[in-house]
N, C-alpha and C positions, 0 to 999 in steps of 0.2 A: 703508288702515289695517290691513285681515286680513292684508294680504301682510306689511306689515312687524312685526307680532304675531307671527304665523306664524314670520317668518326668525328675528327673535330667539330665540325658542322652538328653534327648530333649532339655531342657534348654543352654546344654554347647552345643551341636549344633549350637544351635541360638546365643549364642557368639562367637562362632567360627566366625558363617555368618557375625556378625557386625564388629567384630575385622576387620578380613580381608576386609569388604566392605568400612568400614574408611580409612585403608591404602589404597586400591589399588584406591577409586575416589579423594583421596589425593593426590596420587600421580603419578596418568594417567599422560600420554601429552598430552595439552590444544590443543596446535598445528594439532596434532594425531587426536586427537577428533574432533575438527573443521574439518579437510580435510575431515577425515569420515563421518561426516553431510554434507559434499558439495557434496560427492557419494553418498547421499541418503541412509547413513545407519540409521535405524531408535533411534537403544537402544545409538549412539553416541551421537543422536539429545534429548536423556532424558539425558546422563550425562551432556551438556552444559546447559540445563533449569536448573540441578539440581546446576551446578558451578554459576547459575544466584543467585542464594536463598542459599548459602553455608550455611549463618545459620541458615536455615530451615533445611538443610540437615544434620548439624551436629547436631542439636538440637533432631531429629528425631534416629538418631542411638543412640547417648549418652545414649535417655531416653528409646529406645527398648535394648541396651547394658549391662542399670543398673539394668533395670526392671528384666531379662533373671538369671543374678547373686545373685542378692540377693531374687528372689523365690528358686533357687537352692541352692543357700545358706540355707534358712529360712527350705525348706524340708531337706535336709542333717542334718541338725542340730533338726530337730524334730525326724528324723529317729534315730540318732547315741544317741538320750538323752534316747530313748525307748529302745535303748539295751545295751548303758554302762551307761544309768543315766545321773549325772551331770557331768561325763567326757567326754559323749558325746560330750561338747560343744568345749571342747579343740580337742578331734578328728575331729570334721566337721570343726572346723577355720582351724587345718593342713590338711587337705585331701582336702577341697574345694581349698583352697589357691594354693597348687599344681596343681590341676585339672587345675584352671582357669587361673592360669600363664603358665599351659604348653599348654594343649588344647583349650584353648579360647584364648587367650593371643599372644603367640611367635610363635606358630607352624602356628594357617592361618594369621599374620603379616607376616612373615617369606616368607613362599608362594606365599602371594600376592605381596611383594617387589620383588620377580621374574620375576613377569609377572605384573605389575599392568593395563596395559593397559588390555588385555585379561581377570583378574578376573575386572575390571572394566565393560566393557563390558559385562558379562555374570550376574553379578549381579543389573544392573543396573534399568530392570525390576521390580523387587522384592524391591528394595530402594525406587525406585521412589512412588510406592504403598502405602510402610510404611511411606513415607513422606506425601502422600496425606491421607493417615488412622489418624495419628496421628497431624497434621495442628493443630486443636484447642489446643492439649493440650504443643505443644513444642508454640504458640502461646503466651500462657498463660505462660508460662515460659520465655520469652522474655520479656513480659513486667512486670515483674517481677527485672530481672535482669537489664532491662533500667530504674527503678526506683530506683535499689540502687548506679546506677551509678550516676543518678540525684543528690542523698541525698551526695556523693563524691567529686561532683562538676566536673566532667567527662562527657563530651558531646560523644555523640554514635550513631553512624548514621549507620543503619542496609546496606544501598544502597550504601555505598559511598566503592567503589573496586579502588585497586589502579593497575593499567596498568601498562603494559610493559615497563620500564625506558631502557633508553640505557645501564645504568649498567647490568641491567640482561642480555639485548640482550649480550652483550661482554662478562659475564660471559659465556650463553650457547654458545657463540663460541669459546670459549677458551675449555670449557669442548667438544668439539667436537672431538672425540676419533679419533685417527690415527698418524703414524708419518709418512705417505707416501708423497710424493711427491704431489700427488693428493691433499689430505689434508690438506698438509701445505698451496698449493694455495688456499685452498677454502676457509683455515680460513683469509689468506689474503685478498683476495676481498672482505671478510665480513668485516673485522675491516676498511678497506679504505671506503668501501659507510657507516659506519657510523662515519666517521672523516673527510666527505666531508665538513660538517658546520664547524669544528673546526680547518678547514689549507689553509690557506690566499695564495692566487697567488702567491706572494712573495715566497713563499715556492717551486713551481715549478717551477716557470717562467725560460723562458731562457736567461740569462744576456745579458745584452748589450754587451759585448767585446764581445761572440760567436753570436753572430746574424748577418749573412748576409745580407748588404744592400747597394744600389747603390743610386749613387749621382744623383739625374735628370736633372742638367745641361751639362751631356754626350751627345754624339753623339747618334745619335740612334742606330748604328752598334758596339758602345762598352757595351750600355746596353742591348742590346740585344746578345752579347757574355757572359757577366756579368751573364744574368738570366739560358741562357743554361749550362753554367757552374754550377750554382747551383742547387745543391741536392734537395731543397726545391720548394714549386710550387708556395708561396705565399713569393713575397720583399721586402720590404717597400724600400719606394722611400724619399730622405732627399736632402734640399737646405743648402747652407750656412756653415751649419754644422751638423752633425749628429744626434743632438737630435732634430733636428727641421723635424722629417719625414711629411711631402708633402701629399702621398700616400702610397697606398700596389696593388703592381699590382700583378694579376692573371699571370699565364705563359698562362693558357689556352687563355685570353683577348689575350695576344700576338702572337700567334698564328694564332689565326682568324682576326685579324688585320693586320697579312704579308701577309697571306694567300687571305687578302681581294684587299691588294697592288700587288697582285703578286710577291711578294719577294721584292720589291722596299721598302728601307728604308729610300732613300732622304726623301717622304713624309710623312713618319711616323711620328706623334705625342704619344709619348708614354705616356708622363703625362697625355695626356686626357684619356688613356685607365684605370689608375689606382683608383681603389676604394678609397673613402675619408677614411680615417683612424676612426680608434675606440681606443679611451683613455679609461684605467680603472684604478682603485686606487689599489693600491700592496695591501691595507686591505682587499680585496673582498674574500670575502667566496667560497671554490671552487661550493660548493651546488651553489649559489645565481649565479656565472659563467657560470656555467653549464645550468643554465636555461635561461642567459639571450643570452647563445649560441641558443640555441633550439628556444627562441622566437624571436630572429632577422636573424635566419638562417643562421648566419655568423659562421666562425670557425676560426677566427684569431683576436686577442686583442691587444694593445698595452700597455703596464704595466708603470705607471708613477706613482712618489713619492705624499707625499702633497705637495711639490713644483711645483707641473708640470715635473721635471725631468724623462726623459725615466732612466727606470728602465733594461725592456726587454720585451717580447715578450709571451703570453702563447696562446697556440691554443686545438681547443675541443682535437685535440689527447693527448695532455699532461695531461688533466685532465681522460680523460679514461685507460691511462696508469697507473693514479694514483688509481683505480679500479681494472684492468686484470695485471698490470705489463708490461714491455717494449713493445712494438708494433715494432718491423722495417721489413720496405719493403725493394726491392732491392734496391732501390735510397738513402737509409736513411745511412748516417758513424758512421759503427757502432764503439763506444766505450765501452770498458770492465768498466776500471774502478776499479775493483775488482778482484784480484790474489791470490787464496788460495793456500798457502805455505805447504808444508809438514810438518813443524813443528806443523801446527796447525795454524797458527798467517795468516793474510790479508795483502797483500798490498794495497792500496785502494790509488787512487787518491785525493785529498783535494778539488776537485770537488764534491763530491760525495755527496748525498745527503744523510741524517741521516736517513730519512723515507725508502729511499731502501734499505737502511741497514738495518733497524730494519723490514722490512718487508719480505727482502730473508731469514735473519737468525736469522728470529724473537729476537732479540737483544730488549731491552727495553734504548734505549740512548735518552734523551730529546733533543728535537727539539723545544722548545717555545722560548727558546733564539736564536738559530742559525739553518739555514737552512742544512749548508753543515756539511764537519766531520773538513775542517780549520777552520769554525768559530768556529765547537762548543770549539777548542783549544785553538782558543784564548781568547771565552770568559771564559773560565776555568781557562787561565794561568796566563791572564790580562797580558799579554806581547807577544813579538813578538819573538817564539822561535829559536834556533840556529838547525841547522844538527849535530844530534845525540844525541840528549836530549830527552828525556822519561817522560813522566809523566803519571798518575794514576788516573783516573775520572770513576765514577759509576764500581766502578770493571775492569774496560777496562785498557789495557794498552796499551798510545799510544805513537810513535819515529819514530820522525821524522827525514823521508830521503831524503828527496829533497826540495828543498825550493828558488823561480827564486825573487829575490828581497825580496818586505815583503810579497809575497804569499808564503801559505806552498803548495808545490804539490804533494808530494806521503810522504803518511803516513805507518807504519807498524802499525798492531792494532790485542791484542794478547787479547781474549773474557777471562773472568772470568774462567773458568773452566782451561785455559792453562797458567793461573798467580796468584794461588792460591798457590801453594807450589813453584813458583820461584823467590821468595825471595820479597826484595824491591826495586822497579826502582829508576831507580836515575831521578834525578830531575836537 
């Protein structure tokens, strides 16, 4: 009677071990575990061999899991027939059944979803073993099971792992726990470097009406008053008319060119000091931008239509601004842009772009139709709204308050949460 007390005892043991060694190499971080094999830890470096062979490794537990249960089974039920008979057998299905749902079962699952990483690690040794003990026969059991897929008509490829999608990356960063300030930036720079391929220049660039630029049939002492006066280090230079830019001069070119005349600007030639421009198509991928900043070493673009038409202007800071958020130095004017009210509700400018929007106040408003928060109104309203009209898009509510011709320029914009019980906007 101790001997067979005893085994079972040992047996729900060794489900316990498997129960929990399933959940917790299940549900380790691969991440975790990787970094830990690049520190040379060694039991991190058998869970990724084991995450290489996953159906070896589940194959391995499954068949030491059922093995463990139905021997403890098989003796509970010889035991409990030898002392109440044939109700024994109705006793051992109830008594093992509890057993194995509570102490093999829920209690080390339970456990190890606490901590999966650390029972993952501590049992990994001992898995690894039982995976290499047991090879021929979870072996034989695979091909087994890829025969009856065969006869299914089911194709099944033991090697073929499906990698990291960008959904999942954005899921783990969304699940990335915190509301601090800290937090919120960090999940923002992650959602931006992986929405660099998916947001076109056009989406940042900086419009032709605000871009600074001097005509180069000036004197050389009004464009050189022109450049000092600007904020900016890089001008494009235009003949004739203004989408026909010429050049982009350097301030610093300028500089060592007065510096090189002595201050003399009768003999200044300025057009020659100026860089030949760089055209780009407003489709360009900020990724593809970015790199073709880095391989021509330049940091300043010119943005034109499929027409040839100047669009505006994007430079490497605006695309790493679209990563870390606002950049400005002392020379930079600064604009807000954005006026949070006490009611709750935004002013926001109709400049404004949708993505900083949805990236300061993580707000979820589409941007594939329109850049700014005026477009995205008008492409909502399909009309060119009046001062003081409201309307109602993705949960937002937006009313409009200022508007200089057919531009809208300052919008009130009242987020889901503070236009849920205040009725209906008019329209």
């Amino acid at each position: 009677m101790l001997i067979s007390l005893s085994a079972i005892a040992v047996l729900l043991i060794l489900s316990a071990f498997f129960s929990g060694s399933e959940t917790a190499l299940t549900a380790a971080s691969r991440p975790l575990m990787h970094q830990l094999e690049r520190n040379g830890d060694r039991r991190a470096r058998m869970i990724n061999r084991l995450y290489e062979k996953k159906e070896r490794l589940i194959g391995a537990i499954l068949l030491g899991n059922n093995l463990v249960n139905i021997m403890a089974s098989a003796l509970a039920t010889g035991f409990l027939i030898g002392v109440f008979g044939e109700a024994g057998i109705a006793y051992a299905t109830v008594s093992m059944t509890l057993l194995i749902l509570i102490f093999s079962e829920i209690l080390p699952k339970t456990y190890a979803l606490r901590d999966p990483n650390r029972v993952a690690l501590a049992s990994a040794p001992v898995v690894n073993a039982l995976v290499f003990a047991l090879a021929p026969a979870t072996g034989a059991v695979h091909l087994v099971v890829r025969g009856m897929f065969r006869l299914f008509g089911v194709t099944f490829d033991a090697t073929e792992a499906l990698g990291a999608s960008a959904a999942e990356l954005r899921g783990a960063i969304d699940l990335h726990a915190g509301k601090g300030g800290a937090v919120k930036q960090e999940r923002a720079m992650l959602r931006s470097i992986l929405d660099l391929a998916d947001v076109e220049v056009s989406e940042i660039m900086v419009h032709r009406k605000t871009v600074v630029m001097i005509e180069a049939g000036q004197p050389a002492a009004a464009m050189v008053d022109k450049v000092l006066a600007s904020p900016f280090t890089r001008v494009p230079l235009w003949r004739e008319q203004p989408e026909n830019v010429v050049g982009v001069l350097h301030s610093k070119a300028l500089l060592k060119a007065l510096r090189a005349a002595g201050g003399n600007l009768d003999d200044l030639d300025i057009f020659a000091l100026a860089a030949k421009p760089w055209f780009i198509l407003e489709s360009t991928s900020l990724l593809n931008q970015l790199q073709a900043f880095r391989k021509r070493h330049e940091h300043f673009a010119l943005v034109v239509d499929e027409y040839g038409s100047l669009m505006g202007i994007v430079t490497l800071e605006d695309i790493l601004e679209e990563i870390v958020g606002e950049i400005v130095d002392e020379h930079d004017v600064v604009v807000a842009g954005v006026r949070p009210q006490g009611d709750g509700s935004y002013v926001v400018e109709g400049s404004v772009t949708i993505r900083d929007l949805n990236r300061q106040f993580e707000w979820d408003l589409p941007d594939e139709e329109a850049a700014t928060v005026a477009g995205l109104i008008l492409h909502e309203s399909r009309r060119i709204p009046e001062v003081g009209q409201a309307f109602m898009f993705h949960g937002f509510r937006f009313e409009i308050l200022r508007r200089l011709r057919h531009q809208i320029t300052s919008i009130r914009i009242n987020p889901p949460q503070k236009t849920a019980s205040g009725g209906e906007p008019r329209e």
